[in-house]
N, C-alpha and C positions, 0 to 999 in steps of 0.2 A: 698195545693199549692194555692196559689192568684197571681192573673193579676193583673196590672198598668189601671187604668180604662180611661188613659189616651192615652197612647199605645201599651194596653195589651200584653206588656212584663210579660214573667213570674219574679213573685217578690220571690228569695230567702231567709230565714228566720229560721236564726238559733235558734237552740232548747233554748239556753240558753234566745235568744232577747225574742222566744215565750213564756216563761213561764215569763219574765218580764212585757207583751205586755197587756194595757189596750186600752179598746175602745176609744176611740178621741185621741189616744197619733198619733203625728208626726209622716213622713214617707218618705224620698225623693225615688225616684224612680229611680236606678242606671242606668239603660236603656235611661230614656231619661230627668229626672232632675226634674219632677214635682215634687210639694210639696203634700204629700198626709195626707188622716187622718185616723186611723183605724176606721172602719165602725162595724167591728162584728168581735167576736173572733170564732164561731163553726156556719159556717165556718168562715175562715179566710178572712174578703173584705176589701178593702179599696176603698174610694175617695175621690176625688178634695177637697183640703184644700182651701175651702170658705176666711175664713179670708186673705190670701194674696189678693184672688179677690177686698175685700170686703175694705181693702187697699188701692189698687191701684184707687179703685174707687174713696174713697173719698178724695184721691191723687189728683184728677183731678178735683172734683167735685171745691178744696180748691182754685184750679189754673183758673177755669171757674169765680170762684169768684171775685178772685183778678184782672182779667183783666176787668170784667163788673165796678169794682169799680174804676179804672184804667178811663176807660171811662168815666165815671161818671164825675170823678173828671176833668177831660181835658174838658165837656163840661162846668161846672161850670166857669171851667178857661176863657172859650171865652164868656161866655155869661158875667162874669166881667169885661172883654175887650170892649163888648160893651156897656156899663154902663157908662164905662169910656167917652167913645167916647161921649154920650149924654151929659154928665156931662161938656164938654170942648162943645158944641155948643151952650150951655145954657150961658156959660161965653163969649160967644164972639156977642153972640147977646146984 
């Protein structure tokens, strides 16, 4: 028998899945949904499937990104606004 290392629900685990069942193969967790990974076959463990984390991370890390460049670009934009500005006192002098 193995727990959800998440929940530790008991995880049931048909004879036929077990003798198909390799180490790092997928595993949802019918208790309460986590995504798991087999850990060891004797005994039977599982946990936390890293890679969704490891996803979601650079999920955000891509979105951290894109707003600093975002910024970037919007100061570029006002400091050519005042470029501009210099550019018309110089003609009117």
């Amino acid at each position: 028998m193995a727990t959800c290392p998440e929940c530790d629900a008991e995880i049931v685990i048909d004879d036929d899945d077990l003798e198909e069942m390799e180490a790092g193969d997928p595993w949802d967790c019918e208790a309460c949904g986590s995504r798991l990974r087999v850990a060891s076959l004797d005994p039977i463990e599982f946990e936390g499937d890293d890679e969704d984390e490891e996803e979601a991370d650079d999920e955000e890390e891509a979105d951290d990104e894109e707003a600093a460049e975002s910024d970037t670009d919007l100061d570029d934009e006002f400091d050519d606004d005042d470029d501009d500005a210099d550019d018309k006192e110089d003609w009117d002098e």
